[in-house]
Backbone as CSV, one residue per row, in Angstrom:
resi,resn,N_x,N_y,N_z,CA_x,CA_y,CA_z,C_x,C_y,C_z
1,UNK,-20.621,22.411,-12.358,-20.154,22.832,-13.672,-18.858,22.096,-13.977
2,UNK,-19.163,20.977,-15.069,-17.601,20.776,-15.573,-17.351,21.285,-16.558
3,UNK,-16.348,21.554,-16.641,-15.153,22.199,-17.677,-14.322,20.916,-18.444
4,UNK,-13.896,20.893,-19.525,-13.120,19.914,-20.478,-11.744,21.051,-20.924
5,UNK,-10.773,19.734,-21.054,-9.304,20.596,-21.341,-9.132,19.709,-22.725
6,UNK,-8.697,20.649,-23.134,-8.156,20.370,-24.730,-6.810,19.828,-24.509
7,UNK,-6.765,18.689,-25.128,-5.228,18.654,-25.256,-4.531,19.058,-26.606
8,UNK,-5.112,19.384,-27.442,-4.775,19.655,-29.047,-3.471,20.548,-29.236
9,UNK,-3.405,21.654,-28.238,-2.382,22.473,-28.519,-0.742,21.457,-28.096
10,UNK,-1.162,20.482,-27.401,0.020,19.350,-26.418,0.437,18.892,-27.694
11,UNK,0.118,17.870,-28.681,-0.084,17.151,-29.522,0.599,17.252,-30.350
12,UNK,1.647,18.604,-30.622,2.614,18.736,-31.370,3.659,18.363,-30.838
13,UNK,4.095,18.683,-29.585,5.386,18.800,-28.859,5.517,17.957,-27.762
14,UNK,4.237,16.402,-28.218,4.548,15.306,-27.497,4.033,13.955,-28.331
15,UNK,5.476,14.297,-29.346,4.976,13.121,-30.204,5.634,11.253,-29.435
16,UNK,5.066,10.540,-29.500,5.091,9.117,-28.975,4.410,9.363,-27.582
17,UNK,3.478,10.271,-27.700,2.941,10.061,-26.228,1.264,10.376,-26.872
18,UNK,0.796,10.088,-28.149,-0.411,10.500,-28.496,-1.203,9.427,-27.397
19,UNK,-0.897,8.436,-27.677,-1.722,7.285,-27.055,-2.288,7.780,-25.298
20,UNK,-1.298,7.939,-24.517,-1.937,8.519,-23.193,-2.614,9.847,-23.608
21,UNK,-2.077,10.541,-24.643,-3.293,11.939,-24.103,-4.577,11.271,-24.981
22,UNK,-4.595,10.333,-25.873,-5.649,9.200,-25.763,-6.770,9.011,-24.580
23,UNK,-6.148,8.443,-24.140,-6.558,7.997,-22.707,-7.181,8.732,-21.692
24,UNK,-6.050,9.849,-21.737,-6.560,11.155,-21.216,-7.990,11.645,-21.198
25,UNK,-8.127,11.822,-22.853,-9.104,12.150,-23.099,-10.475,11.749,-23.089
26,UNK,-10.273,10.368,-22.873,-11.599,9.089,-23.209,-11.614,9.259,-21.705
27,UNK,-10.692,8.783,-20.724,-11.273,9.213,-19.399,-11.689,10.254,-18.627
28,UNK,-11.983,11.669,-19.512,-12.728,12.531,-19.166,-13.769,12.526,-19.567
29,UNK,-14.136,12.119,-20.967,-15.576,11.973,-21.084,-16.142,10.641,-20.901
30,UNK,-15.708,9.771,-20.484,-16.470,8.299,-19.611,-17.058,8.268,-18.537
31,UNK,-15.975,9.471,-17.748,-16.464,9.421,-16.142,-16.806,10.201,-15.465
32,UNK,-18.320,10.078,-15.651,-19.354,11.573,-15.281,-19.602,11.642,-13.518
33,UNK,-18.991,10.443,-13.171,-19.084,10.110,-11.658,-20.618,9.600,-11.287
34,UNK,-21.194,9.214,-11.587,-22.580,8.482,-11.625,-22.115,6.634,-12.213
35,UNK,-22.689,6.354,-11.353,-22.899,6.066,-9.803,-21.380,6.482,-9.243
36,UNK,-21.578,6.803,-7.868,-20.528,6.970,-7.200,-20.212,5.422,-6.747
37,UNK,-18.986,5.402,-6.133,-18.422,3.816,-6.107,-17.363,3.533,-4.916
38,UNK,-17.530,2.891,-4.037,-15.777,2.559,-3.206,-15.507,1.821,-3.543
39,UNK,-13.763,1.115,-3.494,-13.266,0.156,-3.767,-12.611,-0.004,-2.188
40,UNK,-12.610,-1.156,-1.530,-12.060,-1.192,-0.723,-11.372,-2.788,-0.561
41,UNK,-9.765,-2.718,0.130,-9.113,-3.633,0.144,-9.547,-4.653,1.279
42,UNK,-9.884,-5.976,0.968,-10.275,-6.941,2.228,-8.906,-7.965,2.737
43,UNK,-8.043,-7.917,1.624,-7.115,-8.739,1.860,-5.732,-8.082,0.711
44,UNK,-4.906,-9.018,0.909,-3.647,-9.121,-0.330,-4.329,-8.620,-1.784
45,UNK,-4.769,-10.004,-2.407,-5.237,-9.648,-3.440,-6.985,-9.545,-3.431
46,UNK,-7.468,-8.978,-2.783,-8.789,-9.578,-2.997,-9.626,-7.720,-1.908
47,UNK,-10.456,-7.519,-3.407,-11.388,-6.082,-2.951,-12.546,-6.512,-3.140
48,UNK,-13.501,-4.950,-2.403,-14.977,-4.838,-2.835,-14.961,-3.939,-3.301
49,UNK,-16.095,-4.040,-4.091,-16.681,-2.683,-4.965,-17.991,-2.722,-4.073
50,UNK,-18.044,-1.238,-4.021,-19.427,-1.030,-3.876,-20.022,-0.025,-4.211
51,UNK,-20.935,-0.057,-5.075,-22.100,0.937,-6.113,-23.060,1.483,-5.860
52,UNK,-23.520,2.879,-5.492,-24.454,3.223,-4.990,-25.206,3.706,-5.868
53,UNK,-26.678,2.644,-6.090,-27.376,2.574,-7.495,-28.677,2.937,-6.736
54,UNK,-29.058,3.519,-6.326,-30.396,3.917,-5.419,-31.224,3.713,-6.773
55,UNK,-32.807,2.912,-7.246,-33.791,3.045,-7.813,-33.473,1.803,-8.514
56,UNK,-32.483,1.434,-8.500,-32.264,-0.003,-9.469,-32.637,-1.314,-8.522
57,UNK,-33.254,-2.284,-8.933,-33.504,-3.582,-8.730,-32.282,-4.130,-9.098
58,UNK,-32.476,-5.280,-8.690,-30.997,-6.484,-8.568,-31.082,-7.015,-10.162
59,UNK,-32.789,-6.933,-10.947,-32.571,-7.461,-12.188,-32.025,-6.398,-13.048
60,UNK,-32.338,-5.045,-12.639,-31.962,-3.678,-13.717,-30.141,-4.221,-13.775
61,UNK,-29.543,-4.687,-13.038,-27.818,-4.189,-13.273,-27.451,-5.329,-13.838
62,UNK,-26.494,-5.236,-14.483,-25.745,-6.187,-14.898,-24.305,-6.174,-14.906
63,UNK,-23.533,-7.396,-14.366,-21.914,-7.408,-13.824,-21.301,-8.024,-14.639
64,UNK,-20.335,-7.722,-15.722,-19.797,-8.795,-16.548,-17.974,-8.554,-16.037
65,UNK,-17.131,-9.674,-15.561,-15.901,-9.503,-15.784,-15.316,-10.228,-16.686
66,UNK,-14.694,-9.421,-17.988,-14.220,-9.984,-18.873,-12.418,-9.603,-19.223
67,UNK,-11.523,-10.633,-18.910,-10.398,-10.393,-19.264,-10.184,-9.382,-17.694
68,UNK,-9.145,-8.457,-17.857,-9.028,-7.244,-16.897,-10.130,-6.212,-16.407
69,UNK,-11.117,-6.385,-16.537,-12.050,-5.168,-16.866,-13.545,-5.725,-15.897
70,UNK,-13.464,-5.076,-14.667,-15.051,-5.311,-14.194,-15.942,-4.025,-15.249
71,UNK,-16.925,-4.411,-15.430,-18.214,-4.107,-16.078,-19.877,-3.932,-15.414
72,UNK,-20.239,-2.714,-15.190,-21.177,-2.805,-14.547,-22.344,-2.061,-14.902
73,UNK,-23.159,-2.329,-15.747,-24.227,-1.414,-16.834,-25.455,-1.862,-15.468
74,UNK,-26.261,-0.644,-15.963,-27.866,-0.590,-14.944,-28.844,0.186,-15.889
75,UNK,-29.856,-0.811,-16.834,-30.871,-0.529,-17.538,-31.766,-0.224,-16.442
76,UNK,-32.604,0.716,-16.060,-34.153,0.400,-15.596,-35.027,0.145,-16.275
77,UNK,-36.023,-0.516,-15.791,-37.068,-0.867,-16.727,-38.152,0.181,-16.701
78,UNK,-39.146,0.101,-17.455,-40.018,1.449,-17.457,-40.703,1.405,-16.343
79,UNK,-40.771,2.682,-15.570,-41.333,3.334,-14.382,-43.113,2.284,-14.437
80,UNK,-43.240,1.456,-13.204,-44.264,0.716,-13.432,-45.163,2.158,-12.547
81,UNK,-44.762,2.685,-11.938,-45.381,3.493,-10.581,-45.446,4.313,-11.352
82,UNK,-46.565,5.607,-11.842,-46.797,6.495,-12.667,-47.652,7.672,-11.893
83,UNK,-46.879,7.760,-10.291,-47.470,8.461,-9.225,-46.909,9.787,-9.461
84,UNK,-47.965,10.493,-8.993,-47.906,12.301,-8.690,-46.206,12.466,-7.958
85,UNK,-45.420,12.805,-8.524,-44.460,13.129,-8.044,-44.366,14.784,-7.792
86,UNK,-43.710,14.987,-6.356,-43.708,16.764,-6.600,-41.955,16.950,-6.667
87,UNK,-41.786,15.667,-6.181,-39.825,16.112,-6.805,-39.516,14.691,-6.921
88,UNK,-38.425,14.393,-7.660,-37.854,13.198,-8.322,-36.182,13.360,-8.266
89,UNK,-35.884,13.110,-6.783,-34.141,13.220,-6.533,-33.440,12.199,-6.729
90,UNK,-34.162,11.017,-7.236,-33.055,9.610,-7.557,-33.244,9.578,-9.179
91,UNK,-31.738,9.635,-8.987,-31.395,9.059,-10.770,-32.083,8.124,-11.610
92,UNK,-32.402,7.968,-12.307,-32.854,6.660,-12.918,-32.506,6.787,-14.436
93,UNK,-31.189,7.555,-14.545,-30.531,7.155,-15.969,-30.052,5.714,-16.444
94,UNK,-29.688,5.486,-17.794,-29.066,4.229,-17.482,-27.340,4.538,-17.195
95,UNK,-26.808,3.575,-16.735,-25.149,3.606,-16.707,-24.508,3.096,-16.926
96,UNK,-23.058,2.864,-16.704,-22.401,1.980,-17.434,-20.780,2.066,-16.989
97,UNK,-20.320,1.669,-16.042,-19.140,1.456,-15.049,-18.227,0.739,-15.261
98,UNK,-16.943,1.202,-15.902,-15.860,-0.007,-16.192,-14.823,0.745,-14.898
99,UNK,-14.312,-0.742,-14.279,-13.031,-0.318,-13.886,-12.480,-1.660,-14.089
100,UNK,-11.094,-1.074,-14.277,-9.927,-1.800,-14.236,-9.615,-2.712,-13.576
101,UNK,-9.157,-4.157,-13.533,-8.899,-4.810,-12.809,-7.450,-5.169,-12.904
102,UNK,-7.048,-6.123,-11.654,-5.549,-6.294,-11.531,-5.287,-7.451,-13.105
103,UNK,-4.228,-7.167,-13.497,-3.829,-8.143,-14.579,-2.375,-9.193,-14.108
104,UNK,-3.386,-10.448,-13.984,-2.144,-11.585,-13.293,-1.957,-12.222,-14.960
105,UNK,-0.414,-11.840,-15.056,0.196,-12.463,-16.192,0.956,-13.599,-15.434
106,UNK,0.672,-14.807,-16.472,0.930,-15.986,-16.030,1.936,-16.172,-16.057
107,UNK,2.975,-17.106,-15.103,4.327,-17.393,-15.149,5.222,-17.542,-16.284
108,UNK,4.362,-18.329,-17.621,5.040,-18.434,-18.990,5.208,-17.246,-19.599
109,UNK,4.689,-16.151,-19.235,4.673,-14.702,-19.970,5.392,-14.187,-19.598
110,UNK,5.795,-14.416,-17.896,6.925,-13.421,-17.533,7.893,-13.071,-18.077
111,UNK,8.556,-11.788,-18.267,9.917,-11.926,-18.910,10.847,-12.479,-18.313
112,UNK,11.689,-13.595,-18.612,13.351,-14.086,-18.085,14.377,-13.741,-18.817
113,UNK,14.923,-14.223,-17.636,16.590,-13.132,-17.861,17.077,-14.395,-18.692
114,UNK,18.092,-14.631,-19.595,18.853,-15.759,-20.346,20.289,-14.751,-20.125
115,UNK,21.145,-16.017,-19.132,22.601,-16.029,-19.269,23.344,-15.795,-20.155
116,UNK,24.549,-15.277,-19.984,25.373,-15.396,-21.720,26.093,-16.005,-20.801
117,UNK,26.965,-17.284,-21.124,28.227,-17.846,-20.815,29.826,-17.444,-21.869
118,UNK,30.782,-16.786,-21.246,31.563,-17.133,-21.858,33.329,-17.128,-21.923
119,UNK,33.848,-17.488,-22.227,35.365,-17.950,-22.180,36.280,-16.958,-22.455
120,UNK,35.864,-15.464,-22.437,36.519,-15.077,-22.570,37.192,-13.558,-23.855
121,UNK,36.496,-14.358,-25.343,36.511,-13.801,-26.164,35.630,-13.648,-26.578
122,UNK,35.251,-12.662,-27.758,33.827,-12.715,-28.222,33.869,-13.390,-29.104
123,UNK,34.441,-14.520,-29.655,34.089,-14.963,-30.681,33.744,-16.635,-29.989
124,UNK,34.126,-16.766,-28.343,33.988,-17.568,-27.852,32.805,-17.829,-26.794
125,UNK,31.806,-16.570,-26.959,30.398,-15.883,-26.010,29.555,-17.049,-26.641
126,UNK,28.624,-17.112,-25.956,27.443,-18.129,-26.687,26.496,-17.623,-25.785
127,UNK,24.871,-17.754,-26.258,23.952,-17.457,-25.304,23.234,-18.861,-25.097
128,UNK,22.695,-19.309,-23.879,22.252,-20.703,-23.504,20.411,-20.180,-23.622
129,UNK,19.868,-20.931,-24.053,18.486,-20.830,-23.903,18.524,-21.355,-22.650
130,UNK,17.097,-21.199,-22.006,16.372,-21.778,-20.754,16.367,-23.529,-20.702
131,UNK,16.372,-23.942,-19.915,16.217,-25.446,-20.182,14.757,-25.865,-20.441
132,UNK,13.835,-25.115,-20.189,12.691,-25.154,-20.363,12.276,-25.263,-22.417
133,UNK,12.978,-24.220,-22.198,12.977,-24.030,-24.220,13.772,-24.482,-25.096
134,UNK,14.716,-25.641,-23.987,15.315,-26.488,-25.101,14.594,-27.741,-25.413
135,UNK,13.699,-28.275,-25.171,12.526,-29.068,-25.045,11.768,-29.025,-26.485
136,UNK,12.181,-27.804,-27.208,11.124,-27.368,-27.864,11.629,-27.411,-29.515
């Protein structure tokens, strides 16, 4: 039995924070926990996922990584086997699995610090751009 929490009554008395109870909210109803999933670390930067899709073929799933975001949808195709079943304990919904991935922002994006040099007075302060961005 799941239960859902309202955040509506929050929503007054946390204004500039709509966006996470956003979030909040979309990640309670996204993630029904089907398929279940590990992530496990093999190195520094570098994991596995692994999806436990019992009834799916290798053609039913599909893996897209786009930008930050692994993607992992599983159509089945229609039941070719149309046998006497007396119980049916594997899933065969379709699904649809996003997780998050690490986001490597590139060296030019980083934020830098820019120096102020100065002599003393403020009317004598100057700020130096990067030498990189005087080029430009």
């Amino acid at each position: 039995m799941r239960s859902t929490f309202d955040f509506a009554p929050y929503r007054r008395s946390t204004v500039g924070f709509d966006r996470l109870l956003n979030m909040l909210e979309a990640g309670q109803r996204e993630d029904d926990g089907f398929p279940p999933f590990d992530i496990v670390r093999d190195g520094e930067d570098s994991y596995r996922i692994t999806l436990a899709v019992a009834g799916f073929r290798p053609n039913d799933i599909e893996v897209v990584a786009q930008q930050n975001q692994l993607t992992v949808t599983g159509q089945r195709a229609e039941d070719q086997d149309q046998g006497d079943y007396l119980h049916r304990g594997i899933a065969t919904r379709s699904f649809e699995r996003r997780i998050q991935l690490k986001r490597v922002v590139p060296e030019a994006m980083k934020p830098r610090k820019i120096e102020i040099s100065g002599g003393g007075s403020a009317a004598n302060d100057r700020i130096e751009a990067p030498k990189d961005a005087q080029a430009a």
